[in-house]
FIMAR-471904 format. One record per residue (C-alpha): residue in three letters; x, y, z. Coordinates in pm, 1 decimal, padded with zeros to 6 digits. Each point is the difference from the previous one (the first is absolute). Last residue first. Example, Ala and Ser with C-alpha at 12.3 -4.5 7.8 and 13.67 -1.06 7.14 Angstrom:
2
   rest       east      north         up
    SER    01367.0   -00106.0    00714.0
    ALA   -00137.0   -00344.0    00066.0
***
This chain:
427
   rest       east      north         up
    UNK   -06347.7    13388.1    26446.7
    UNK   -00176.1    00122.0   -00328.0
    UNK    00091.3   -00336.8   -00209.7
    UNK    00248.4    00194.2   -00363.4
    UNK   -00016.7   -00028.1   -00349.1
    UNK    00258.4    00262.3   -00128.8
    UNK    00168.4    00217.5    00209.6
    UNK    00190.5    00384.7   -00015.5
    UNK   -00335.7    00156.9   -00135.4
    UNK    00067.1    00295.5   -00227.5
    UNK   -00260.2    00261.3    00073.0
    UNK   -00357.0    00069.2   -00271.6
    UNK   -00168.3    00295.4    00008.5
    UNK   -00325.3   -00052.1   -00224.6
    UNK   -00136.5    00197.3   -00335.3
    UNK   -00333.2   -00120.0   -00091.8
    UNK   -00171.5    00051.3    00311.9
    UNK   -00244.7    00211.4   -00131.4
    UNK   -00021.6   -00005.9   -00400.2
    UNK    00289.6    00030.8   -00273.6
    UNK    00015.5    00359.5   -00067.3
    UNK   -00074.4    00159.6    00331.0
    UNK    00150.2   -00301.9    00154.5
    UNK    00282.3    00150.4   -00173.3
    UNK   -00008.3    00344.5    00133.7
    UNK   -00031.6   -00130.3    00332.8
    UNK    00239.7   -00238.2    00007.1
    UNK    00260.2    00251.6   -00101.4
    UNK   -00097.2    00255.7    00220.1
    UNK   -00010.3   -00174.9    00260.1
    UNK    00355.7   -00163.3   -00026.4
    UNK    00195.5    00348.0   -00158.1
    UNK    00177.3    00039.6    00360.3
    UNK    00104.8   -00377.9    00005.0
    UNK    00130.9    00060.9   -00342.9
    UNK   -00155.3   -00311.0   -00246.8
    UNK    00177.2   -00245.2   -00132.1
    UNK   -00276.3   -00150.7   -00286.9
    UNK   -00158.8   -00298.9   -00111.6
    UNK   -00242.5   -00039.9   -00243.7
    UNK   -00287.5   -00267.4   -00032.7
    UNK   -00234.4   -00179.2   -00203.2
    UNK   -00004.5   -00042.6   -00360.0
    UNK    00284.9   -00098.1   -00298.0
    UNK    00204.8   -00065.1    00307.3
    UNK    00178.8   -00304.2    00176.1
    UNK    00161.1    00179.6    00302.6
    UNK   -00055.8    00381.9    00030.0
    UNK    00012.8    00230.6   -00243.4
    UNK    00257.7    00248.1    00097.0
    UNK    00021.3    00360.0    00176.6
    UNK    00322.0    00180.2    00197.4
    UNK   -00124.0    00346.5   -00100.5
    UNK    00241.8    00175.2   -00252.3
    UNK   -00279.7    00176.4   -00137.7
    UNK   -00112.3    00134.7    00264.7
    UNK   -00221.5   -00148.6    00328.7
    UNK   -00327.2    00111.6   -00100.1
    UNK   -00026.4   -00003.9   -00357.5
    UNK    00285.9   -00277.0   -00041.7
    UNK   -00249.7   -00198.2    00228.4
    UNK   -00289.6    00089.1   -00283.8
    UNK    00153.8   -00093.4   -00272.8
    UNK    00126.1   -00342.7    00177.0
    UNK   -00360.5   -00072.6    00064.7
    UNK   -00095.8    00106.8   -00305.6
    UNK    00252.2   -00305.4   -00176.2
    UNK   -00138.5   -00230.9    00224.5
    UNK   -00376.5    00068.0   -00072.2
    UNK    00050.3    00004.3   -00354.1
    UNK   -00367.5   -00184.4   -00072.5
    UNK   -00060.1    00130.0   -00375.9
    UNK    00289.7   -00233.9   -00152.8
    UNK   -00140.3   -00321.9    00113.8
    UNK    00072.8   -00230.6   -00243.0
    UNK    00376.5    00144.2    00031.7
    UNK   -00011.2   -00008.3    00381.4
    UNK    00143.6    00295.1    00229.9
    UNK    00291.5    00015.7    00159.9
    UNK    00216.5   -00308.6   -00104.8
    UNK    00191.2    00120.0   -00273.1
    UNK    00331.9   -00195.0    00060.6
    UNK    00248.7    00248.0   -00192.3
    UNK   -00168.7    00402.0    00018.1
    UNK   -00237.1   -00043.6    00299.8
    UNK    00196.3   -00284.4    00191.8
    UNK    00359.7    00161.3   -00043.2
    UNK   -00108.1    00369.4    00100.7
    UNK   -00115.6   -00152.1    00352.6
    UNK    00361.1   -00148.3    00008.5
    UNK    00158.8    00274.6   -00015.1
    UNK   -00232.8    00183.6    00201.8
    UNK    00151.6   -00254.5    00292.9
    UNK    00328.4    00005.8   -00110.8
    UNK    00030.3    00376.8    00046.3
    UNK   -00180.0   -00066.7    00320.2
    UNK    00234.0   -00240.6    00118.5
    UNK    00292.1    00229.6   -00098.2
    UNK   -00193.3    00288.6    00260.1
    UNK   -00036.6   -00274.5    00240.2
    UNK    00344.6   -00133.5    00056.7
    UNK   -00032.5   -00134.5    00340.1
    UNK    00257.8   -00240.4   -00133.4
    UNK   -00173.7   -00323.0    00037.5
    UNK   -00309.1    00210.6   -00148.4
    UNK    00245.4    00078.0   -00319.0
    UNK    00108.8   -00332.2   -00052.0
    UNK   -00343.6   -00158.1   -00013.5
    UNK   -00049.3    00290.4   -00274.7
    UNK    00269.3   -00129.5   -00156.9
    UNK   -00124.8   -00390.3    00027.9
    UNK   -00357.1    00117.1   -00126.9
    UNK    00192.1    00238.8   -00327.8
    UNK    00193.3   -00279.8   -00131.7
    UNK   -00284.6   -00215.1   -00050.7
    UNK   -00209.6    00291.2   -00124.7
    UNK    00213.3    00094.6   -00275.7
    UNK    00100.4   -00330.4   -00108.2
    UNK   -00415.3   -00067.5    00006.9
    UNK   -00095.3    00328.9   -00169.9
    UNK    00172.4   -00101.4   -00279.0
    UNK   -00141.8   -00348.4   -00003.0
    UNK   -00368.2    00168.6    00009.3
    UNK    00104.0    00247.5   -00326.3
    UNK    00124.3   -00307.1   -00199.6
    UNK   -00351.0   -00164.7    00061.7
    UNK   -00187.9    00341.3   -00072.9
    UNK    00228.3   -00010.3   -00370.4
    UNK   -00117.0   -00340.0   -00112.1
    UNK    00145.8   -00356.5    00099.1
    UNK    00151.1   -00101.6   -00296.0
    UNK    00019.4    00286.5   -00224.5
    UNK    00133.7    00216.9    00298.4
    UNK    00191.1   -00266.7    00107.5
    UNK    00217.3   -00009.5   -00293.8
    UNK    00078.8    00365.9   -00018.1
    UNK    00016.7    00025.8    00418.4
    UNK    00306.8   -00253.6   -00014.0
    UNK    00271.0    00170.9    00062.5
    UNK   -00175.6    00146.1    00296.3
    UNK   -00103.4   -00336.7    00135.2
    UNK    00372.6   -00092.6   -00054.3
    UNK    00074.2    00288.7    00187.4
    UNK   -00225.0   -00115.0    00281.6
    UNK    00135.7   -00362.0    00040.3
    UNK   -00292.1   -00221.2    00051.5
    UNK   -00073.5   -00209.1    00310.6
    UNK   -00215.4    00275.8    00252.6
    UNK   -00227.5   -00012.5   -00416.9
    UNK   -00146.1   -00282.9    00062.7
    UNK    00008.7   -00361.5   -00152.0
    UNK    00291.2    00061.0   -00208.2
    UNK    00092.9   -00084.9   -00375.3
    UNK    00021.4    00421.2   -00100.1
    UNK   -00373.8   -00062.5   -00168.0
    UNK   -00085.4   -00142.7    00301.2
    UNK    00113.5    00262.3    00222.1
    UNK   -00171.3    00242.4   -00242.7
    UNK   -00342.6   -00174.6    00023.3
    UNK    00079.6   -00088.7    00408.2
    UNK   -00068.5    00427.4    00025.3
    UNK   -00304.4   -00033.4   -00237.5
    UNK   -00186.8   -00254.4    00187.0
    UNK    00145.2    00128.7    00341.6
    UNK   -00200.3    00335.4   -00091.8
    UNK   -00277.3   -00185.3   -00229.1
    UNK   -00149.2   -00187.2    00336.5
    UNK   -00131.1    00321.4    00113.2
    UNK   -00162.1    00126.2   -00253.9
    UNK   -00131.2   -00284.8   -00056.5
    UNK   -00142.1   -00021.5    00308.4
    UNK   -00135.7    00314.5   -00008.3
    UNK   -00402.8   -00105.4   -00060.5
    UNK   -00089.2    00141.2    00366.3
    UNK    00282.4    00195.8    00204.8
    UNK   -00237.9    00267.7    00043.8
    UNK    00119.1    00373.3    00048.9
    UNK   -00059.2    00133.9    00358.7
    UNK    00288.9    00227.0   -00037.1
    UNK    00094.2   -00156.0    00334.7
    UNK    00305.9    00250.6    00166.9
    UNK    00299.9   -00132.1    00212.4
    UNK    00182.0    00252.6    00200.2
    UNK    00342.0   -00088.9    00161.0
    UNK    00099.0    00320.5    00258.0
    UNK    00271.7    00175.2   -00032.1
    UNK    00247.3    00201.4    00215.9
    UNK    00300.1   -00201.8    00063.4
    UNK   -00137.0   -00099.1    00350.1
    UNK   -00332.4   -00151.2   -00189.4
    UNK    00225.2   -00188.0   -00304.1
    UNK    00206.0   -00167.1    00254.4
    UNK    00232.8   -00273.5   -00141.5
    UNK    00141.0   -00278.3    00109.7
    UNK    00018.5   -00201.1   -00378.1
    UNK    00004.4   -00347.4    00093.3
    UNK    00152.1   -00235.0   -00279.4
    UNK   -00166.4   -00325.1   -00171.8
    UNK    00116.7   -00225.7   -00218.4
    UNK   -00255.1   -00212.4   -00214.9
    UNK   -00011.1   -00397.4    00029.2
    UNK   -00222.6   -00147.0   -00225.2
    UNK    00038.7    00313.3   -00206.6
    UNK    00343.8   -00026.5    00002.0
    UNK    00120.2    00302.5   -00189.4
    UNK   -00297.9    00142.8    00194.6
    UNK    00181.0    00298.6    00200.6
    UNK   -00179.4    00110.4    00241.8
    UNK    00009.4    00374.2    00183.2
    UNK   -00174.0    00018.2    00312.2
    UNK   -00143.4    00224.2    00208.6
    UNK   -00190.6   -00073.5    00318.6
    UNK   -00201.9   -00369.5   -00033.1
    UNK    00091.1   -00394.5   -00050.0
    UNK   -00305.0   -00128.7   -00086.6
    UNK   -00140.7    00304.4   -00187.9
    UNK    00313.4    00091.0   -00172.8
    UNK    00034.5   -00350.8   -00148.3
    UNK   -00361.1   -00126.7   -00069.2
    UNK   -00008.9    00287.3   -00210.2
    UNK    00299.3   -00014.7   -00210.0
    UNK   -00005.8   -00385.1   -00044.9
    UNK   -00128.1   -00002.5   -00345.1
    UNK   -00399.4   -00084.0   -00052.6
    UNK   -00153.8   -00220.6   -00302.0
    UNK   -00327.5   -00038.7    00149.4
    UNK   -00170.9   -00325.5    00063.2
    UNK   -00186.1    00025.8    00303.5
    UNK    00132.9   -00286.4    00084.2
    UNK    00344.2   -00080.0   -00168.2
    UNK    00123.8    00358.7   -00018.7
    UNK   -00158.3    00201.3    00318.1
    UNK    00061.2   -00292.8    00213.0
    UNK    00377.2   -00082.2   -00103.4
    UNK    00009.2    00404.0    00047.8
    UNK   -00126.5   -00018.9    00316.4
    UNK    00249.1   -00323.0    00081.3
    UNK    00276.8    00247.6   -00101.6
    UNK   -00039.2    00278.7    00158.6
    UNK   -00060.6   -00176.8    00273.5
    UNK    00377.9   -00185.4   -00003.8
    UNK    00106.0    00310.6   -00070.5
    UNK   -00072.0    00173.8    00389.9
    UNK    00108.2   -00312.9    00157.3
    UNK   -00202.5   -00348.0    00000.3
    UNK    00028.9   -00231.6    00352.3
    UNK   -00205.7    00228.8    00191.4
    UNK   -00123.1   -00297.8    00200.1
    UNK   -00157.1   -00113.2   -00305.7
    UNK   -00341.0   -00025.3    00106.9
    UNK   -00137.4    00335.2    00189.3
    UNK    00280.3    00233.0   -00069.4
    UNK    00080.9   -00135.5   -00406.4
    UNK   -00412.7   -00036.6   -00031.6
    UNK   -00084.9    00355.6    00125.7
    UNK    00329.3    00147.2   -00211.3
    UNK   -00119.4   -00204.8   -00323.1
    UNK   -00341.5    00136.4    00010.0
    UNK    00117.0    00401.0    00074.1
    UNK    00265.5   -00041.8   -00284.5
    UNK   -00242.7   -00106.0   -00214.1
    UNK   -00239.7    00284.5    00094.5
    UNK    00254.2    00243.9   -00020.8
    UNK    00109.1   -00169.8   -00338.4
    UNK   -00359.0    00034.5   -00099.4
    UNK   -00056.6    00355.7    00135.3
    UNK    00324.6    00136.6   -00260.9
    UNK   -00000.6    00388.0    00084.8
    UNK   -00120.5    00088.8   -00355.1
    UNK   -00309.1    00086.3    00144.7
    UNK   -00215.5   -00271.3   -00222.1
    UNK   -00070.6   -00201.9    00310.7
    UNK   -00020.4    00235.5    00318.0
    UNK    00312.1   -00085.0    00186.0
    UNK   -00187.1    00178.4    00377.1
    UNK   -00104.3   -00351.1    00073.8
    UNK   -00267.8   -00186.0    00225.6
    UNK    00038.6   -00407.8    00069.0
    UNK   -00156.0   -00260.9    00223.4
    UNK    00191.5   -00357.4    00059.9
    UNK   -00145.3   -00338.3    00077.8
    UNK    00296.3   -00223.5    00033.3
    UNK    00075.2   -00377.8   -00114.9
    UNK    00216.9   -00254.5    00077.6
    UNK    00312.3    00002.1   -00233.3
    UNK    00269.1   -00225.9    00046.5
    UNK    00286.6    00203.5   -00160.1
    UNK    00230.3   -00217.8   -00251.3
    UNK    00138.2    00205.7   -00210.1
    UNK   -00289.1   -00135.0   -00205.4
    UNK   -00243.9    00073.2    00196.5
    UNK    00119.8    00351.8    00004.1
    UNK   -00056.3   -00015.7   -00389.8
    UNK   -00363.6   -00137.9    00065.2
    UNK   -00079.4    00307.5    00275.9
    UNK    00128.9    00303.5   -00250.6
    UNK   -00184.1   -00180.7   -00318.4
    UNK   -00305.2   -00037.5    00240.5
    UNK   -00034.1    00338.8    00139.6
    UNK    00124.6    00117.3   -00376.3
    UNK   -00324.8   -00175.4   -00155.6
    UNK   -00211.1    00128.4    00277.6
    UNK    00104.9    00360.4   -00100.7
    UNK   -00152.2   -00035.4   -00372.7
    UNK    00109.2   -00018.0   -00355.0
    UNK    00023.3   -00352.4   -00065.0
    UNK   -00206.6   -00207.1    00270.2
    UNK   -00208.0   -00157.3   -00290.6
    UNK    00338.2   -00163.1   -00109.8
    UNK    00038.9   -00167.9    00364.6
    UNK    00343.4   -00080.0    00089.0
    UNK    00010.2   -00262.3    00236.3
    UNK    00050.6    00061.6    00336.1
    UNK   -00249.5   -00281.6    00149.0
    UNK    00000.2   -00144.3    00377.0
    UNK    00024.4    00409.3    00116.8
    UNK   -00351.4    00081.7   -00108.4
    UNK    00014.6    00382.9   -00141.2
    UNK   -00285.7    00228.9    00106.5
    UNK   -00012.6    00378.5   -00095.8
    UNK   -00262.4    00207.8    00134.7
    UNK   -00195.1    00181.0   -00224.2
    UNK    00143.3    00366.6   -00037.5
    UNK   -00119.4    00340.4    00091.8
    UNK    00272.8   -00003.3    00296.4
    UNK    00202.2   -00266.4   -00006.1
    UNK   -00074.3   -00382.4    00138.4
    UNK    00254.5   -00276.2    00005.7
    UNK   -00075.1   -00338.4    00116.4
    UNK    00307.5   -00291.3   -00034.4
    UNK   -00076.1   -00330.5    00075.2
    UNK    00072.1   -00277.3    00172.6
    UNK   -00143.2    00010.5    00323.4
    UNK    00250.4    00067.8    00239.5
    UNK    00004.6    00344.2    00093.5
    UNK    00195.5    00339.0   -00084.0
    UNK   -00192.5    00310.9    00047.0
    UNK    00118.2    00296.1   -00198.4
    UNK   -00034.9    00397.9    00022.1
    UNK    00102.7    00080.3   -00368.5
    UNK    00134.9    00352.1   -00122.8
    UNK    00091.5    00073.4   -00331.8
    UNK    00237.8    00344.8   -00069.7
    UNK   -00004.6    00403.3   -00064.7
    UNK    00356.9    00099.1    00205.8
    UNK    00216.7   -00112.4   -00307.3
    UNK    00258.3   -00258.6   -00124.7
    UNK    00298.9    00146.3   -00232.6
    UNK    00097.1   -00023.2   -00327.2
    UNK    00351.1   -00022.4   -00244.8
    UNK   -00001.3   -00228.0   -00291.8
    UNK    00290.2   -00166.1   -00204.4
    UNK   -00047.7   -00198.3   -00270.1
    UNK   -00060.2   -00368.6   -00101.8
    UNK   -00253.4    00117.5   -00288.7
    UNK   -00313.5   -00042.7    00192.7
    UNK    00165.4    00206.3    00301.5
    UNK    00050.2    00299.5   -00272.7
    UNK   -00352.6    00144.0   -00046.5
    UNK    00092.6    00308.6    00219.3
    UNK    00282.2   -00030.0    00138.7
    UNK   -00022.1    00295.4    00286.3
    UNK   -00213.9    00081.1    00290.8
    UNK   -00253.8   -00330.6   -00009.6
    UNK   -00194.4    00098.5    00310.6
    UNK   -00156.4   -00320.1    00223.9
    UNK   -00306.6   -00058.0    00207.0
    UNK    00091.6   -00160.4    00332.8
    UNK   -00104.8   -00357.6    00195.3
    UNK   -00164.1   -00003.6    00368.4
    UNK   -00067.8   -00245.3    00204.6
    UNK   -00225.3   -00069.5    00335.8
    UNK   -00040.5   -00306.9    00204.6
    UNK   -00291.8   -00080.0    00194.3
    UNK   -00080.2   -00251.5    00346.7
    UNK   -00406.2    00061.0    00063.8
    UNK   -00150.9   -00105.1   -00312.9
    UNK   -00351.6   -00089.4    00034.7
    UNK   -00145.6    00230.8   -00252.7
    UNK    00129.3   -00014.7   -00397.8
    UNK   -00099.5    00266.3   -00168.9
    UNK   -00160.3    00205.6    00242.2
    UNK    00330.9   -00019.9    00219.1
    UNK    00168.0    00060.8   -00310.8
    UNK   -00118.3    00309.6   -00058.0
    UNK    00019.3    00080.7    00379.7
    UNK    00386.3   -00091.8   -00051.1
    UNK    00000.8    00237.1   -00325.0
    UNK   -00120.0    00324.6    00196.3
    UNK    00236.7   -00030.7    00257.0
    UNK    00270.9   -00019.1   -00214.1
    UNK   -00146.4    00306.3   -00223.7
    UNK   -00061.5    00197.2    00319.4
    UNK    00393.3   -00046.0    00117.2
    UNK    00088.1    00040.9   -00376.5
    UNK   -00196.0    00338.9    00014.6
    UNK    00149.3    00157.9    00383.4
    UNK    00342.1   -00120.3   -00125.6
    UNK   -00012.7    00212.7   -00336.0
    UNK   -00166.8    00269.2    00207.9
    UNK    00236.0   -00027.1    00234.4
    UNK    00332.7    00071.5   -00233.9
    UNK    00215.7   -00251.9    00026.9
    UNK    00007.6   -00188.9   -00288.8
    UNK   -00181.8   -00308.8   -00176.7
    UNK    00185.0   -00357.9    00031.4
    UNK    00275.1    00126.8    00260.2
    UNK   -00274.6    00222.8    00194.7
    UNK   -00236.5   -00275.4    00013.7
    UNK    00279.5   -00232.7    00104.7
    UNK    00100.2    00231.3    00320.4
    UNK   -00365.8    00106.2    00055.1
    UNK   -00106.5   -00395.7    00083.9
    UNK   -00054.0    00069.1    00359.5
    UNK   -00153.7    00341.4   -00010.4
    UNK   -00279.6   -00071.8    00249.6
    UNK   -00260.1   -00076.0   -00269.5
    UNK    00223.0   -00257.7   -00217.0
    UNK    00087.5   -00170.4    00294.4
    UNK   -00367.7    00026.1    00166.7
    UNK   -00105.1   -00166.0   -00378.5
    UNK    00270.6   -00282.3    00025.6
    UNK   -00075.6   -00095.6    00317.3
    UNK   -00376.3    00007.3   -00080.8
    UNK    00106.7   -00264.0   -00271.3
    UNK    00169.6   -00232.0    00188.8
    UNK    00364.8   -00019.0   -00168.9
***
């Protein structure tokens, strides 16, 4: 589309119908993304002048909601794609290859006659933009090149997952603009986690990739985790009563790696020890038979994690149940359930090294403060720093946020809505 079209679309109201699908309804929500839009086509104008035919895309945040560290195991999760996502307004050309600027980045460059992983790459967007690009190669997509501007509301470290956004946003511009939108919903998932694994070199799952390629809220199931199975849950947290408030305790994620890695360390430990690979293939009452042996084997914080797996596992497809069901009070029951689960079994709220910086333990203090102390509160997604999650009453919104930006810093504590699409052109 010429760009001025575009812009006296987006002015006059035009493009309201997918801004209100992808955001909400409410005006000031439109009257921001219709700013934001605007403001990321002059961006790109700067960026790259000369342009007169653009195309704009748009890929979500995601919300883990239950199974928390299960997907690495084979589990089940349940999640769900959010308002705060990666936009791009995109160019396509001839000229083999593939420009992509960001705000407060260098822009990105990736020659199209040579997708090659590049070790010094490792750990950085321009070695997804050319895992995401080489893999699509390989399907077979002939590739000619794009200069492409970007601005996100998935602020990295937010818990919210920017890189599969931002994956999801790359394949989505090259699936539309060179593949004739040949690759569904999984099949993106899947080349951004091919990306995020062989190029940048980082040992991802699928969970991601998943719920922020295919969007609303799912539940998977990764018994295949080449091939996970997905179910919709329809389900409206906003006319039930609640809205879905995700808080950044500002702790740093630096030097947790091993924390992180030790979870599915320790969980594939037992499976091991039980002649598995991971734990979604052992029988759980021989695991409990076993908890004498393994505890010598594997140590006592191992046998703790592999409880809270079978717990957990169960718990994501019940909870699935209970949305299906419009169930919400037995959700909720599942829901703190499975809060309990990761503080007591998986201990993934604050870091052992680290045992001074308890941001996501206060953070859960201080909902239960202000909502009760049956507040519908969790760690959200990985843990051991970061973010919270929480149900909040629409009528207890303000105060909520307020009180823990108050704790946290301004803008902390965000509003986020279920979005019912993953990557998606604005057409």
């Amino acid at each position: 589309m010429k760009k001025e079209l575009f812009l006296q679309k987006l002015n006059t109201g035009g493009f309201d119908p997918i801004l209100r699908t992808l955001y909400g309804a409410d005006e000031t929500i439109l009257t921001r993304q219709r700013a934001r839009y605007a403001d990321v086509i002059r961006r790109f104008d700067e960026h790259f002048p000369g342009h007169e035919d653009i195309r704009v895309f748009s890929a979500p945040g995601r919300s883990e909601i239950g199974g928390n560290h299960t997907d690495h195991q084979r589990g089940c999760a349940l999640g769900a794609a959010v308002s705060l996502d990666a936009v791009a307004v995109v160019a396509f050309h001839d000229e083999g290859v593939i420009r992509f600027g960001s705000v407060g980045h260098a822009t990105h460059e990736v020659e199209l006659d040579d997708l090659t992983m590049r070790a010094y790459e490792r750990d950085s967007s321009i070695s997804l933009i050319r895992g995401i690009a080489a893999r699509f190669a390989q399907m077979g997509a002939d590739i000619r090149g794009f200069d492409a501007y970007n601005v996100t509301d998935v602020k990295s470290g937010s818990g919210l997952s920017s890189s599969a956004a931002f994956e999801t946003l790359v394949g989505t511009i090259i699936n539309h603009g060179y593949f004739s939108g040949q690759a569904d919903a999984m099949e993106i998932a899947k080349i951004g986690q091919y990306a995020e694994n062989v190029y940048y070199d980082k040992a991802s799952g699928l969970l991601d990739q998943s719920i922020s390629a295919v969007g609303g809220f799912v539940f998977l199931d990764f018994l295949d985790s080449a091939n996970p199975r997905i179910d919709r849950c329809a389900f409206d947290f906003e006319k039930a009563g609640y809205h879905l408030c995700i808080t950044d305790t500002k702790g740093s994620h630096a030097d947790l790696t091993d924390e992180y890695a030790a979870v599915p360390a320790e969980m594939k430990s037992i499976a091991h020890q039980l002649g598995k690979d991971v734990l979604r293939e052992v029988d759980e009452e021989e695991f409990y038979r076993a908890i004498p042996m393994l505890r010598k084997g594997c140590g006592d914080r191992a046998v703790l994690r592999a409880i809270h797996f079978f717990g957990e596992n169960r718990r994501a497809a019940q909870e699935a149940e209970a949305l299906k069901a419009g169930d919400i009070d037995t959700f909720f029951r599942l829901y703190r359930a499975s809060a309990d689960s990761s503080a007591r079994l998986l201990q993934n709220l604050y870091s052992c090294k680290k045992p001074q910086e308890q941001g996501i333990p206060l953070g859960l203090a201080v909902s239960r403060l202000i909502l009760g102390s049956d507040a519908a509160v969790r760690v959200h997604g990985g843990g051991f720093a970061g973010t919270v999650q929480a149900f909040v009453p629409i009528d207890r919104t303000e105060e909520y946020t307020a009180r823990m930006n108050a704790v946290f810093g301004e803008n902390s504590c965000c509003v986020v809505r279920i979005r019912p699409d993953g990557g998606v052109e604005i057409k």
